[in-house]
N, C-alpha and C positions, 0 to 999 in steps of 0.2 A: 419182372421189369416192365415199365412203361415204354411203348414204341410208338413213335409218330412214323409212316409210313407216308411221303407225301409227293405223288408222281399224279401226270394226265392217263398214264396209261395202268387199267388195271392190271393186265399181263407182267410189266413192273415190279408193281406192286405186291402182287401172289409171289412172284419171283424172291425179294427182298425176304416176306415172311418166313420163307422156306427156308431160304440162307440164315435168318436169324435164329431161328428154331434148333438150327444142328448146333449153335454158339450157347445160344441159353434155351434150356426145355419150359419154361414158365414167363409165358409174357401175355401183355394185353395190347391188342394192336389197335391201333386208332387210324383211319385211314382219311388222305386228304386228296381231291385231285384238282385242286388248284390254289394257288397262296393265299387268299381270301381266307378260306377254309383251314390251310393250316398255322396262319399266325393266330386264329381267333382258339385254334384246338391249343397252340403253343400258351397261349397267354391263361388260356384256364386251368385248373388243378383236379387231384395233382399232377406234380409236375412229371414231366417225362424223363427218362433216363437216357432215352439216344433217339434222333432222328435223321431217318434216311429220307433225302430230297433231290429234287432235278434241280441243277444250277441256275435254271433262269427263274426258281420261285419265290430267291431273295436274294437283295443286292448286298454288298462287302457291307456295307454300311448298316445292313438289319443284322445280318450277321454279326457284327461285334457290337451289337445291343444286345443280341439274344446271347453272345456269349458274356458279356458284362451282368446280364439279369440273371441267369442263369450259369456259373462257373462250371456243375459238374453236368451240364449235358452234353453228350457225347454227338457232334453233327458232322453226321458223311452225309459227302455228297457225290451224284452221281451226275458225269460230266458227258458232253457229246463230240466234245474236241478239246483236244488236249494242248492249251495255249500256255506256253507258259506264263504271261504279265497277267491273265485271269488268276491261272493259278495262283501266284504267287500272294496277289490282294486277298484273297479263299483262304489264304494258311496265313496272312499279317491280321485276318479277321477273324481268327478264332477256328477257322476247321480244322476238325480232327482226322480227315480221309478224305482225298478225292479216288473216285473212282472210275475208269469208263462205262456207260450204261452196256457196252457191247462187252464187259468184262465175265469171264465164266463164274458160274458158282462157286468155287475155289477161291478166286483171287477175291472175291469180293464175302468172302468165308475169313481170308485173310484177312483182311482191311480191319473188317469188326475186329476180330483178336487184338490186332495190333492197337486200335483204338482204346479196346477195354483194357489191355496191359498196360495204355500210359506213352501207347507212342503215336506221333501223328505222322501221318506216310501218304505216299504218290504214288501211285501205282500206274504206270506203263502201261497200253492196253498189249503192246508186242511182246513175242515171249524173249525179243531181246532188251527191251528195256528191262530196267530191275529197278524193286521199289527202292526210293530214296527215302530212308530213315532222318526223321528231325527230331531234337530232344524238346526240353520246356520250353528252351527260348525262340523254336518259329511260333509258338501262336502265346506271348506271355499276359494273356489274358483269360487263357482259361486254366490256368494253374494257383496253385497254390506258392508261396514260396517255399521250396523244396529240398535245399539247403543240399551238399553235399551226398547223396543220396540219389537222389536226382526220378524223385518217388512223384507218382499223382495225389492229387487229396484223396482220391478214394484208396489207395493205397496207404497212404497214414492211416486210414482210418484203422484197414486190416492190419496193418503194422503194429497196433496199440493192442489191439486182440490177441493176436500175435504172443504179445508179448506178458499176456498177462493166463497164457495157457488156452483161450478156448478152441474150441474145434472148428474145423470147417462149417458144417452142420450149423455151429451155433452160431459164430459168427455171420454166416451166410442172413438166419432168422433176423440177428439183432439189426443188421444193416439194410435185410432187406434186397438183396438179391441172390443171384441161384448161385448154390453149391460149387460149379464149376466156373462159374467166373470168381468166386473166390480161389480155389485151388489156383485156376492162370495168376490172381494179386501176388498169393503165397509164394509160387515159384519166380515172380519177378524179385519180391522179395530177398527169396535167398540168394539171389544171386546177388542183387545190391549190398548185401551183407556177408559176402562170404561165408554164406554157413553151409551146412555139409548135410542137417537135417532141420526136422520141425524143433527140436528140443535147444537145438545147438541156435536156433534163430531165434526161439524164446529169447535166451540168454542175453543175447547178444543187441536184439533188439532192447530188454531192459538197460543193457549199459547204455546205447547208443540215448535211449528217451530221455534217459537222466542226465546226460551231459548236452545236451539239444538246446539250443535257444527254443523260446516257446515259438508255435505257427499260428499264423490266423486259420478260426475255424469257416467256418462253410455250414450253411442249411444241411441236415441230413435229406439223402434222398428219401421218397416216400416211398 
C-alpha cells in the first residue's frame, strides 16, 4: 500500500508508520511536513491508498476535491481539539477517521481498521467517549453506491473474487494490497452476507452478483 504520511512534526510522523505497519506489513511511506508538499505528493502518481494528516493541512473544501478525484483513498485525520461543527464539515467532506493527535497507538490502530473495513468513525480522545460508528451515508462521496449490502468499493471488488473462488493470497496480488487487509474485507463480508464460511460466501455471494443491479466502477488502486 501507498501511505501519504503528512504532519509538521516528525515524532508524528514515525508514530503513524508504526501504527500502520502492525495494520498492513507492506507499505511505501511518502512523508509530507507541510500542505504545499503534500497536495503536490497527493496530485502525483501513483496514487495513494490512505493518507494520514493534521487538520489544519486542508480545508472541508480540498478535502471533498480530493475525495471527489480520488473515491478510494482512505483520509484520516488527526485532530488537536475535538469540535464538533469542525468535525462534522471533516465527515460532510469526505473523511474517513478523525482522530486526536494525543490518541494512543490502539485507538489510532483502530481507526485504520475501521476505515479499511468500510466504516468511517470518531474517536473520542476520553476513555469515556466511545467511537461513533457512521455507515455510507455521513460522507456520500466517497462511496460507491452500495445497494443493500451496504459494502465499500473496495469491498465489491473482494466480493467478486469472493465469489468466483480465489484465495486470499491471490486476491490480495490481483488488487494489490496486503493479505490481511483482505482477510479484514472477507470477514466484513461475511457477515454482510450471512454466511457461516468462505465456501458458504462463495455461494451466496454468486446468487447475490447475479440478481444485483449493475454498480459504477472505480479506477483500481495501484
Amino acid at each position: 500500500m501507498r501511505i501519504l504520511l503528512a504532519d509538521a512534526q516528525a515524532l508524528v510522523r514515525e508514530g503513524l508508520k508504526r501504527v500502520t505497519l502492525q495494520i498492513e506489513g507492506t507499505c511505501d511511506f511518502i512523508e509530507a511536513a507541510d500542505a504545499a508538499t503534500a497536495r503536490a505528493a497527493l496530485r502525483g502518481t501513483p496514487p495513494f491508498d490512505i493518507a494520514w494528516f493534521d487538520e489544519t493541512l486542508f480545508t472541508a473544501d480540498e478535502i471533498a476535491g480530493l475525495r471527489h478525484d480520488q473515491p478510494r483513498l482512505l483520509l484520516l485525520t488527526l485532530i488537536a481539539h475535538e469540535e464538533v461543527p469542525q468535525s462534522a464539515q471533516l465527515l460532510v467532506a469526505g473523511i474517513n477517521a478523525l482522530v486526536p493527535k494525543s490518541a494512543s497507538t490502539d485507538i489510532l490502530a483502530a481507526a485504520l481498521r475501521l476505515a479499511i473495513a468500510g466504516n468511517v468513525c470518531v474517536r473520542g480522545n476520553s476513555p469515556a467517549h466511545s467511537p461513533a460508528i457512521f455507515t455510507d451515508r455521513t460522507a456520500p462521496g466517497s462511496r460507491r453506491g452500495t445497494g443493500p449490502l451496504k459494502l465499500t468499493a473496495r469491498q465489491y471488488d473482494v466480493l467478486r473474487l469472493v465469489a468466483q473462488g480465489r484465495s486470499n493470497k491471490t486476491i490480495a496480488l490481483e488488487l494489490g494490497i496486503g493479505v490481511r487487509t483482505v482477510k479484514g474485507h472477507v470477514s466484513v463480508i461475511l457477515r454482510a452476507l450471512h454466511a457461516d464460511n468462505r465456501a458458504d460466501a462463495g455461494r451466496t455471494a454468486r446468487r447475490w452478483l447475479a440478481r444485483a443491479a449493475p454498480v459504477r466502477t472505480s479506477p483500481a488502486l495501484a
